[in-house]
C-alpha positions in Angstrom: -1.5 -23.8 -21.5 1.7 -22.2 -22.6 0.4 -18.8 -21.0 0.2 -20.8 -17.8 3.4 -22.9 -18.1 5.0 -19.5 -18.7 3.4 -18.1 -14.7 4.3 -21.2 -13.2 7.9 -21.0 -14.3 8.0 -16.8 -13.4 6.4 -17.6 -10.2 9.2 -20.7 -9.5 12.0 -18.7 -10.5 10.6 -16.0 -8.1 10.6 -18.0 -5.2 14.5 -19.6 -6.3 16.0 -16.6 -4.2 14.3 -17.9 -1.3 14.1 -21.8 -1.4 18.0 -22.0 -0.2 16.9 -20.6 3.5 14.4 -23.4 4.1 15.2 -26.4 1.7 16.4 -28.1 4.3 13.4 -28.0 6.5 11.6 -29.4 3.5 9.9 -32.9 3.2 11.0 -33.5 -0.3 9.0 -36.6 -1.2 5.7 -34.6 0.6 6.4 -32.1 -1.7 6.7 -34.4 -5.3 3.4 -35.7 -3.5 1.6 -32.7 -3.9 3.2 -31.5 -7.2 1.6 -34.7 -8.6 -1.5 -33.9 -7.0 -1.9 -30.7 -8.3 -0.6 -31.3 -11.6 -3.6 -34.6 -11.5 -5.9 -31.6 -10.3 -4.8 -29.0 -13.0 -5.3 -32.2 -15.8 -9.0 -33.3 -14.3 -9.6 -29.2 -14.4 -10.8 -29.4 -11.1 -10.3 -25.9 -10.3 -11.6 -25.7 -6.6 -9.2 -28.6 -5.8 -6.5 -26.9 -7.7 -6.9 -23.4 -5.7 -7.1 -25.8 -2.1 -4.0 -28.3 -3.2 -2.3 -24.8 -3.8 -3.2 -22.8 -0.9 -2.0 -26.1 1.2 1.3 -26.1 -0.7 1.7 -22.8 -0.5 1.1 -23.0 3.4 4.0 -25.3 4.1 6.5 -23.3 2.0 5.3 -20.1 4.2 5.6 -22.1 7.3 9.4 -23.5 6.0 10.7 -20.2 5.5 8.9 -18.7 8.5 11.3 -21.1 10.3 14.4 -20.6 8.4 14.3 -17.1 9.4 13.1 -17.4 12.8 16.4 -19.6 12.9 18.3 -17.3 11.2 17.7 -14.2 13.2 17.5 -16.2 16.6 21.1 -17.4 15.9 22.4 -14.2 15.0 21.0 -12.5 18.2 23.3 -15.5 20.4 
């Protein structure tokens, strides 16, 4: 687990650069929802529900930032 704890905190610290443009399109209590249900995934080593809680998650912060920039560039072209 500690080689895994040590991805998942390179991978978060990756994405820190980028979570200012679109925190504030976020749903934060949807998003402790589905922390806890991958972390009750990862625990249950259910991986296929892991990989699908993740691809979901993953989704939303793609579509959040998606937005943010769409936002950003639309307002900087008025």
């Amino acid at each position: 687990m500690a080689r895994t704890k040590r991805i998942v905190t390179q991978l978060y610290n990756t994405a820190d650069a980028y979570r200012p443009l679109y925190v504030h399109l976020m749903d934060l209590s949807k998003v402790n929802s589905e922390h806890i249900l991958l972390t009750e995934a990862m625990a249950a080593r259910d991986v296929e529900e892991v990989v699908a809680l993740n691809h979901e998650h993953r989704s939303h912060a793609i579509d959040h930032l998606t937005r943010a920039l769409t936002e950003e560039q639309a307002g900087s072209v008025s």
